[in-house]
VEXVONU-572339 format. One record per atom (N, C-alpha, C): x, y, z; residue number from 1; atom name; residue in one letter. Coordinates in pm, whole numbers. Layout:
<vomis>
VOMI      x      y      z   k  a r
VOMI      X      Y      Z NUM CA A
...
</vomis>
This chain:
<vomis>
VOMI      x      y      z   k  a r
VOMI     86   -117      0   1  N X
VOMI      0      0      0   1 CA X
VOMI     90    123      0   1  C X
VOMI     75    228   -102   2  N X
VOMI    176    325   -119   2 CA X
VOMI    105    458      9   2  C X
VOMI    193    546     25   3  N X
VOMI    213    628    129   3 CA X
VOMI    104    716     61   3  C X
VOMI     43    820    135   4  N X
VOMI    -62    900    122   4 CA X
VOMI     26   1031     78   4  C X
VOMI    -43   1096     -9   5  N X
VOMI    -33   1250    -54   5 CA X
VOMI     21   1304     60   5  C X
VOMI    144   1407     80   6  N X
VOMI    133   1471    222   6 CA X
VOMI     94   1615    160   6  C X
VOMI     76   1655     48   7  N X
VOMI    -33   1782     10   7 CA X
VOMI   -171   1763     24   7  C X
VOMI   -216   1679     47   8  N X
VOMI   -417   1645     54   8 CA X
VOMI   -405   1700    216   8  C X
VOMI   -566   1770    217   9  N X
VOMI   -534   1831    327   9 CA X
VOMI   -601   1750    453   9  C X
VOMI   -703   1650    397  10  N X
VOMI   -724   1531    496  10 CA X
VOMI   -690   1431    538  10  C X
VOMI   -534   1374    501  11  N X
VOMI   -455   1308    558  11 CA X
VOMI   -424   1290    719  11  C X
VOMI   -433   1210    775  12  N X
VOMI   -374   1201    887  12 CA X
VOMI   -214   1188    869  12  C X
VOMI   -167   1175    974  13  N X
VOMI    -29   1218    981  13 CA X
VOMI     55   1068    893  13  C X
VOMI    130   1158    819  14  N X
VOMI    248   1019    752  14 CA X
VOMI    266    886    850  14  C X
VOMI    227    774    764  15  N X
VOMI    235    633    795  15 CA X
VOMI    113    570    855  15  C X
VOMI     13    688    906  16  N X
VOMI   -152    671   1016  16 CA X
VOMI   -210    652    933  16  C X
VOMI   -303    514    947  17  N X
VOMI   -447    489    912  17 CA X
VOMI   -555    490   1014  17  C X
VOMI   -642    569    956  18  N X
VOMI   -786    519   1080  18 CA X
VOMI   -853    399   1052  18  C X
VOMI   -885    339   1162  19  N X
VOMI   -945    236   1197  19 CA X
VOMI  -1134    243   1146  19  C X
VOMI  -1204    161   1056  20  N X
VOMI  -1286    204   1021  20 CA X
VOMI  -1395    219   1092  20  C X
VOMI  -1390    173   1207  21  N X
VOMI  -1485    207   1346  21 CA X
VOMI  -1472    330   1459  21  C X
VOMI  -1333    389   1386  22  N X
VOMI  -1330    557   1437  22 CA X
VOMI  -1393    631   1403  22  C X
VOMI  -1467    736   1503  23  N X
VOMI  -1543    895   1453  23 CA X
VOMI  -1456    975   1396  23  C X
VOMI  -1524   1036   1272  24  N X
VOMI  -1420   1176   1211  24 CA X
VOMI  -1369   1260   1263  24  C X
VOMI  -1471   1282   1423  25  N X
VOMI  -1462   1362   1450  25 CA X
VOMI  -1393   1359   1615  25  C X
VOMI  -1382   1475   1715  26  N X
VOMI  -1350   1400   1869  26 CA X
VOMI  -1214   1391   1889  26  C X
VOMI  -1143   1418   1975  27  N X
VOMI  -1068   1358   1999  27 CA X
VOMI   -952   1235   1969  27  C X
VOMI   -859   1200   1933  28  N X
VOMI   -835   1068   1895  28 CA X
VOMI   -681   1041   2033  28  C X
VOMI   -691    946   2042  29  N X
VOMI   -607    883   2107  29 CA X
VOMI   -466    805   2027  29  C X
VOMI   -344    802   2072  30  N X
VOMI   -231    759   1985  30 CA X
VOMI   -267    587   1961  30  C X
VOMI   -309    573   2051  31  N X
VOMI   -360    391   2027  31 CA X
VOMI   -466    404   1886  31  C X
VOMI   -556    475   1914  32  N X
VOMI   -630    458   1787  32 CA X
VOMI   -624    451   1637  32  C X
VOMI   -474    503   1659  33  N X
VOMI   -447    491   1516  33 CA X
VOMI   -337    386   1464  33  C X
VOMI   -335    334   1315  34  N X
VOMI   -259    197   1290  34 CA X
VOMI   -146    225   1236  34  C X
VOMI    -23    172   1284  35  N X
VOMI    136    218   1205  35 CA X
VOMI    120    129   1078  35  C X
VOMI     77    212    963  36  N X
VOMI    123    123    811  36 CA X
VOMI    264     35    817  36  C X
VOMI    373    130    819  37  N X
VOMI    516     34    815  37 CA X
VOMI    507    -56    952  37  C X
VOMI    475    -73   1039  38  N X
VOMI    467   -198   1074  38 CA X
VOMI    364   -292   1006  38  C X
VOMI    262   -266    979  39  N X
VOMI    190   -348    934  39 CA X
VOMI    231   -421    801  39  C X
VOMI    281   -371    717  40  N X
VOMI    330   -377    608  40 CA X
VOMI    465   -516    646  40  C X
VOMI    530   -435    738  41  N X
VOMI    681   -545    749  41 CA X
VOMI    616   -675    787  41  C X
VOMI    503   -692    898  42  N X
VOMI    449   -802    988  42 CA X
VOMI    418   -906    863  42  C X
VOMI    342   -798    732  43  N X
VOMI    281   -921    607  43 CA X
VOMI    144   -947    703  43  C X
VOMI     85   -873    774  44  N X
VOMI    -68   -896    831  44 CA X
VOMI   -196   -914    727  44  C X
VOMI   -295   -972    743  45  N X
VOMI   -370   -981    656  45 CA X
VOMI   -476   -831    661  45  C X
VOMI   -460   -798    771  46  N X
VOMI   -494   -680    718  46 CA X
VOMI   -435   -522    617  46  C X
VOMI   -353   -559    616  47  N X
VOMI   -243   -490    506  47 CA X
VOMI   -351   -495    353  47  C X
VOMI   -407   -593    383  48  N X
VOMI   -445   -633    232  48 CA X
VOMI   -596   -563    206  48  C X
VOMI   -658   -530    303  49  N X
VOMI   -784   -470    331  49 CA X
VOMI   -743   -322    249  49  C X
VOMI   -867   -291    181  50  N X
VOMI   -856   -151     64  50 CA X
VOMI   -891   -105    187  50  C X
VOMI   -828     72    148  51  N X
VOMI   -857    172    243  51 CA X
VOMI   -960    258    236  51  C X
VOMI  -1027    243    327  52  N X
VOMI  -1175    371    297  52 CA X
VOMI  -1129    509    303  52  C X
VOMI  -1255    552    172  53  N X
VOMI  -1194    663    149  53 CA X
VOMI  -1335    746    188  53  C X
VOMI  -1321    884    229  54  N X
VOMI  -1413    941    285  54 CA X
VOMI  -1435   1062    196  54  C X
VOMI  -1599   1096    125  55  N X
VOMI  -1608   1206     36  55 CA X
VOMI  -1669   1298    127  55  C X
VOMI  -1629   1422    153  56  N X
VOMI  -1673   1497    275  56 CA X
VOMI  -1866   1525    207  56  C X
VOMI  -1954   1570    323  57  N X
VOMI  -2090   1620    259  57 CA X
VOMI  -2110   1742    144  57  C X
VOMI  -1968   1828    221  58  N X
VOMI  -2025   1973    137  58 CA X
VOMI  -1944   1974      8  58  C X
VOMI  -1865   1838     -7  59  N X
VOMI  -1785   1882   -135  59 CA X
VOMI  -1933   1790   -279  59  C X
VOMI  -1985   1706   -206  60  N X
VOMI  -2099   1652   -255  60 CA X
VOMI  -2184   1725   -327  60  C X
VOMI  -2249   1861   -234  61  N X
VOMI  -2343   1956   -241  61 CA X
VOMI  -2272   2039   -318  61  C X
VOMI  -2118   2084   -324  62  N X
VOMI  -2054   2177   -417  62 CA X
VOMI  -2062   2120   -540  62  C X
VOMI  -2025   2031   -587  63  N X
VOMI  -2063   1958   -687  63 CA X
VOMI  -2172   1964   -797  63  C X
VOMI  -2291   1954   -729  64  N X
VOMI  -2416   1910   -740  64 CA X
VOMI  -2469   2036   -788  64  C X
VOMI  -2432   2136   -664  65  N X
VOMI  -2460   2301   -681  65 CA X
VOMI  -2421   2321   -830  65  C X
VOMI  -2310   2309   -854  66  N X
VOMI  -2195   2384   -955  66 CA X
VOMI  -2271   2297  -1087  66  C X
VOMI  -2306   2191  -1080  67  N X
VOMI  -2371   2091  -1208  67 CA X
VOMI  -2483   2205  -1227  67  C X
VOMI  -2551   2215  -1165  68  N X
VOMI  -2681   2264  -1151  68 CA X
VOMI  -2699   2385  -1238  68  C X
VOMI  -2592   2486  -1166  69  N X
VOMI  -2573   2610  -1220  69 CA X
VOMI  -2515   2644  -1362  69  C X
VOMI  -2421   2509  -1388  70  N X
VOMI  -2326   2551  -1494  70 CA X
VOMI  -2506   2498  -1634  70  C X
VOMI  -2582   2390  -1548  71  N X
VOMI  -2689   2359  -1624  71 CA X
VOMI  -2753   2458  -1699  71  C X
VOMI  -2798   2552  -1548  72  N X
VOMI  -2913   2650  -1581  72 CA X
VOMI  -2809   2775  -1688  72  C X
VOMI  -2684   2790  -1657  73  N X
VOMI  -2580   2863  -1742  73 CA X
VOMI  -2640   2856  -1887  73  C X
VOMI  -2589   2750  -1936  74  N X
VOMI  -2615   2685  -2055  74 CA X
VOMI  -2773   2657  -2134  74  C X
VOMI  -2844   2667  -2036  75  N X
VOMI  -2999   2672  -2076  75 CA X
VOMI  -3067   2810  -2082  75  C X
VOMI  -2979   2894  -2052  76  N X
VOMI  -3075   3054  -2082  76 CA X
VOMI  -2980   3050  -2205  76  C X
VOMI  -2893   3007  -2260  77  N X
VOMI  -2827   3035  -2406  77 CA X
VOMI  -2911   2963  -2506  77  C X
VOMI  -2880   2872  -2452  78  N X
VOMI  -3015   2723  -2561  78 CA X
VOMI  -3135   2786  -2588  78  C X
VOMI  -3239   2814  -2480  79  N X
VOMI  -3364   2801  -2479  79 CA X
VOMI  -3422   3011  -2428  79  C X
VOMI  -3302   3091  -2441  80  N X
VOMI  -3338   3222  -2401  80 CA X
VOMI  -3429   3189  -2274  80  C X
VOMI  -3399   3143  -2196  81  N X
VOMI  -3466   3117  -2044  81 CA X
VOMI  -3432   3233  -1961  81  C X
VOMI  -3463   3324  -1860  82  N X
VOMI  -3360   3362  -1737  82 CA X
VOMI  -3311   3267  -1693  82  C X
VOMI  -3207   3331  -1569  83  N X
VOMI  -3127   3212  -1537  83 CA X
VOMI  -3168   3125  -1400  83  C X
VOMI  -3310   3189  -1326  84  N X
VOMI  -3377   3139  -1241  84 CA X
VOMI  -3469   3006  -1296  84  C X
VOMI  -3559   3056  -1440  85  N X
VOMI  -3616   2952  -1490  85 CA X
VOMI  -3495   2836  -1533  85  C X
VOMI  -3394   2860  -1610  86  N X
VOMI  -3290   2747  -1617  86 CA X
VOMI  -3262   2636  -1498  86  C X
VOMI  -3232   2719  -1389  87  N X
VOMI  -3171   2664  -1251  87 CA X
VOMI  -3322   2592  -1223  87  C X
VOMI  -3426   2661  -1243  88  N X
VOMI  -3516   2538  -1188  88 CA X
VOMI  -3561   2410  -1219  88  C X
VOMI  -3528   2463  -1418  89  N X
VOMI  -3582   2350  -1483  89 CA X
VOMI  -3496   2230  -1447  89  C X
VOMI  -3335   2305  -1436  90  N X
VOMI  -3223   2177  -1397  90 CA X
VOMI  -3279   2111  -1333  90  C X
VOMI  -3273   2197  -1141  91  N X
VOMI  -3327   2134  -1022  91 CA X
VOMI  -3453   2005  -1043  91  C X
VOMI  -3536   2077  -1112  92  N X
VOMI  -3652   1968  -1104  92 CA X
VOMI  -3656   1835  -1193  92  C X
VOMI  -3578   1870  -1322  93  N X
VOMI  -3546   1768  -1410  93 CA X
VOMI  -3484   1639  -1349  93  C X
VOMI  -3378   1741  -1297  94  N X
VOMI  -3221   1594  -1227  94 CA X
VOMI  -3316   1552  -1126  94  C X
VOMI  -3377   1594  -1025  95  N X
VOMI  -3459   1550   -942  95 CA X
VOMI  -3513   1421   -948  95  C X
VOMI  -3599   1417  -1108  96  N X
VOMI  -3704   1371  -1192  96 CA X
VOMI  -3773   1388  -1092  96  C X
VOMI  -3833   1518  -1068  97  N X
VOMI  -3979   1556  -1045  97 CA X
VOMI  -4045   1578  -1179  97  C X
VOMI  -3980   1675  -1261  98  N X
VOMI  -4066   1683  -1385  98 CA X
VOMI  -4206   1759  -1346  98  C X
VOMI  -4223   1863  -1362  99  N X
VOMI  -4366   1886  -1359  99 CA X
VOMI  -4413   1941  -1502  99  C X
VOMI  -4333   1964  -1630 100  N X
VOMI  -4358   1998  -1775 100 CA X
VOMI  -4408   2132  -1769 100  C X
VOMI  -4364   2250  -1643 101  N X
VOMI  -4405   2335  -1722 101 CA X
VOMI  -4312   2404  -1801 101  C X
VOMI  -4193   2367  -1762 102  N X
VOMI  -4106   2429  -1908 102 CA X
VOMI  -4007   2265  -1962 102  C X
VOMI  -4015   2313  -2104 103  N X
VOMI  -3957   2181  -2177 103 CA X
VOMI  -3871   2264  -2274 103  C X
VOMI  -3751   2187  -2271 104  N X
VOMI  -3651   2199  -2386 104 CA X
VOMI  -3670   2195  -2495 104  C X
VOMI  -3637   2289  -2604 105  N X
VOMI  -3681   2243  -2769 105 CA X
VOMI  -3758   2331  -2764 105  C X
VOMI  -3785   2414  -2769 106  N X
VOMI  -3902   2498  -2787 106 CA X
VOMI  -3925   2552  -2924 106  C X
VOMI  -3769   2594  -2947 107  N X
VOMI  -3749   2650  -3028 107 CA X
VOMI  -3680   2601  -3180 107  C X
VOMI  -3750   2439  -3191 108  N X
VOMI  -3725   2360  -3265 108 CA X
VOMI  -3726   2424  -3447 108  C X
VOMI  -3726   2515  -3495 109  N X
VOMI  -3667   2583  -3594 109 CA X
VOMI  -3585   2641  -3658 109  C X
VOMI  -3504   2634  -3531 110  N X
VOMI  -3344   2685  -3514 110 CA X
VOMI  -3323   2566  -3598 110  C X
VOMI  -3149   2614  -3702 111  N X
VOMI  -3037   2528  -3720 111 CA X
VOMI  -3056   2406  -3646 111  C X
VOMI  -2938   2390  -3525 112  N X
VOMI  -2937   2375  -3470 112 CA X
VOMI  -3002   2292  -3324 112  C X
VOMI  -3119   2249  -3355 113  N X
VOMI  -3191   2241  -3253 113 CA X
VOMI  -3189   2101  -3233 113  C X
VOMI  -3140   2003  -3347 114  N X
VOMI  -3101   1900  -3291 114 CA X
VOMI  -2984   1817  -3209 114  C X
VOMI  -2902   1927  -3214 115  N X
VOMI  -2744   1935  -3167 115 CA X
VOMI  -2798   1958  -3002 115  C X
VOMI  -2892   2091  -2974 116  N X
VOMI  -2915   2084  -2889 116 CA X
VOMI  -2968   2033  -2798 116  C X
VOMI  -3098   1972  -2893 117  N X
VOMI  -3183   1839  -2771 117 CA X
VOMI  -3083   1733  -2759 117  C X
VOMI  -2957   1696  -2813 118  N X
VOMI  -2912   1593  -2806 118 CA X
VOMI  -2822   1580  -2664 118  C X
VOMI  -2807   1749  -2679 119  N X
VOMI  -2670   1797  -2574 119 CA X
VOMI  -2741   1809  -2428 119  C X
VOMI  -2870   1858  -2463 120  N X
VOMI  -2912   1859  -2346 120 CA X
VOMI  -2986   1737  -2265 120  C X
VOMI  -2988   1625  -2352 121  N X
VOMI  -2989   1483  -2337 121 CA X
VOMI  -2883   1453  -2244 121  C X
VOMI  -2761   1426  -2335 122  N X
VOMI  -2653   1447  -2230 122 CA X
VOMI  -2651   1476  -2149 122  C X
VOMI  -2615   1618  -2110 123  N X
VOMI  -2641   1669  -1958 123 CA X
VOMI  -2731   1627  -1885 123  C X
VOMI  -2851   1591  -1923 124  N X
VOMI  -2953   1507  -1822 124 CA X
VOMI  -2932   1384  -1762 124  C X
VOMI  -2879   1351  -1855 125  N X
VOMI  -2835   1212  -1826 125 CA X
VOMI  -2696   1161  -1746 125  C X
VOMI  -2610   1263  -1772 126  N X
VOMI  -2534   1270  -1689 126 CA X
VOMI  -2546   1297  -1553 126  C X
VOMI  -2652   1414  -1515 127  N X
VOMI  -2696   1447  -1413 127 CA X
VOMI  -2742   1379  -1330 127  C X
VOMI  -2844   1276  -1390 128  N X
VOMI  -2932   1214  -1303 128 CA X
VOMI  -2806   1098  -1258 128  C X
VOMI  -2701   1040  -1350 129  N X
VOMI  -2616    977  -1259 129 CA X
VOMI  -2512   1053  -1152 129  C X
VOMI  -2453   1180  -1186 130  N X
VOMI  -2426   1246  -1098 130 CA X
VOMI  -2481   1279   -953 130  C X
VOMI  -2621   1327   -958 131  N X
VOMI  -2690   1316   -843 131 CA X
VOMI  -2737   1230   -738 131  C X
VOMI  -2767   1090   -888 132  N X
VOMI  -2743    917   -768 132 CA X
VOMI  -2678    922   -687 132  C X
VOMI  -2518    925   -754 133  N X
VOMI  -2411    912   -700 133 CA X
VOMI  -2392    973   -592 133  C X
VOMI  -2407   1117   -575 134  N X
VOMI  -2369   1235   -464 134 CA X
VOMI  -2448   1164   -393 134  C X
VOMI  -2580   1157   -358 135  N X
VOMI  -2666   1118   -290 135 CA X
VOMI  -2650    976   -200 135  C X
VOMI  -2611    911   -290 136  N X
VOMI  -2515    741   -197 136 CA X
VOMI  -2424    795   -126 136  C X
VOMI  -2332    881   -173 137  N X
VOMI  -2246    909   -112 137 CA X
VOMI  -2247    975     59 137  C X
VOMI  -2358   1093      7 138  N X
VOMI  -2383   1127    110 138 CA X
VOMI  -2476   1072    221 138  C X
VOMI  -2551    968    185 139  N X
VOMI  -2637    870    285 139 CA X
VOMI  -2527    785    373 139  C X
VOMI  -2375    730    298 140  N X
VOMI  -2325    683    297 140 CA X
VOMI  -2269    720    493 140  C X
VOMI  -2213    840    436 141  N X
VOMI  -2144    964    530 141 CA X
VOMI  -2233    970    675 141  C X
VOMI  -2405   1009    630 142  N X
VOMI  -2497   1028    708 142 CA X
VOMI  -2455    906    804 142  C X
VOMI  -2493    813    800 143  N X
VOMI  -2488    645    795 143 CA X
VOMI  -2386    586    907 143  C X
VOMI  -2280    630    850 144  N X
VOMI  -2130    668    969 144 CA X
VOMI  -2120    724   1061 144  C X
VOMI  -2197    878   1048 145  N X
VOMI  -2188    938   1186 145 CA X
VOMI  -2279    877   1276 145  C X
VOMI  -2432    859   1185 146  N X
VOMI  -2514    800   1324 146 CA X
VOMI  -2462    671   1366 146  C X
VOMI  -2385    576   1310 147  N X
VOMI  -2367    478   1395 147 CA X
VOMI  -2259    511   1478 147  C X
VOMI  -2138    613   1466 148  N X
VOMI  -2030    668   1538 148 CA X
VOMI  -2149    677   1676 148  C X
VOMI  -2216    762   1647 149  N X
VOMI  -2275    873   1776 149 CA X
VOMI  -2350    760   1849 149  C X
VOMI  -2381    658   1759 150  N X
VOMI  -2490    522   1867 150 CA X
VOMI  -2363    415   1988 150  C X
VOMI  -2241    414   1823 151  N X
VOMI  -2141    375   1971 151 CA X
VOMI  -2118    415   2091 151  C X
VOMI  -2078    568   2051 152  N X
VOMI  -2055    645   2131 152 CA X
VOMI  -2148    697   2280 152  C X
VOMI  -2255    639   2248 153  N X
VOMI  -2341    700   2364 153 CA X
VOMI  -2379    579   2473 153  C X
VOMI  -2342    427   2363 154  N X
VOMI  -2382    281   2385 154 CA X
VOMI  -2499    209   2332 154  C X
VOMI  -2553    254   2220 155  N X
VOMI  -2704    228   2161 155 CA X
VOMI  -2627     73   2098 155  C X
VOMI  -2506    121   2021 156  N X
VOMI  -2472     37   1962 156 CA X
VOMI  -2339    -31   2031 156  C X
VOMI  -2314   -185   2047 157  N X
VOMI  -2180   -208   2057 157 CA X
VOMI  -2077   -245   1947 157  C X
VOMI  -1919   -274   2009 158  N X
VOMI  -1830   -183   1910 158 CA X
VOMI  -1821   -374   1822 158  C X
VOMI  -1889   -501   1901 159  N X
VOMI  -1865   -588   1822 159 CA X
VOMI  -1983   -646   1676 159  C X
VOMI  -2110   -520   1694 160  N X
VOMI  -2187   -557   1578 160 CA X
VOMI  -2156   -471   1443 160  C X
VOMI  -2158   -584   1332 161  N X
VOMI  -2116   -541   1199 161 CA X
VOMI  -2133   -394   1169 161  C X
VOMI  -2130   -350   1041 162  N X
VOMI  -2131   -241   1000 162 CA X
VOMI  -2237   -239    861 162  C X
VOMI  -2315   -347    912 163  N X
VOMI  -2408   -375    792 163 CA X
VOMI  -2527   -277    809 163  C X
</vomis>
């Protein structure tokens, strides 16, 4: 297992892994954390275990935001929208709420207009996997802390799975 970035700014300290039943957050204790180069020299079978990787919430929502916007960007050019009606049509589209009161193509006489329903196909479609994704991710995150905080209080003990 190769050594971690020491430019990433969520690294723990050179050679430290967290234990995947540690809180993000709190306090940590020097026991709590695992020496890679020993583990590595020992040949432990846990050496071999992939390392979890943690996507913070708000870089999720930055994401998602920035899809959204660069959406509604691009849809007051397409469709002469403002850029409030754009941002909503995004919002509600990627959603798939859909309520049809504004639809793409309107202006199906243009050049052009098949380049554009195609593009804006794309982007939909991209979106709606983009937003899956953020969304696992962030249930994911949710998911972690409440079982951190159930250890932590004793709801939960530290020998049941993580299922």
């Amino acid at each position: 297992m190769g050594r971690l970035d020491p430019s990433y700014p969520y690294n723990l300290p050179q050679g430290k892994l967290r234990r995947p039943d540690q809180c993000n957050w709190g306090s940590r204790r020097q026991e709590d954390t695992l020496d890679l180069e020993e583990e590595d020299e020992s040949g432990s079978e846990e050496s071999d275990e992939e390392e979890e990787v943690s996507v913070p919430i708000w870089l999720c929502s930055a994401i998602v935001i920035g899809y959204i916007c660069g959406g509604a960007f691009l849809f007051t050019i397409w469709e002469d929208w403002n850029f409030l009606d754009s941002s909503y049509f995004c919002f509600i589209t990627l959603t798939t709420i859909g309520f049809g009161d504004l639809v793409p193509g309107t202006a199906v006489l243009s050049e052009d207009a098949q380049l554009t329903l195609g593009l804006c196909a794309l982007y939909l479609l991209f979106g709606m996997a983009l937003l899956a994704m953020s969304f696992n991710l962030v249930q994911e995150e949710f998911t972690k802390s409440v079982k951190c905080i159930g250890r932590r209080i004793g709801i939960l003990s530290d020998d049941e799975d993580d299922n």
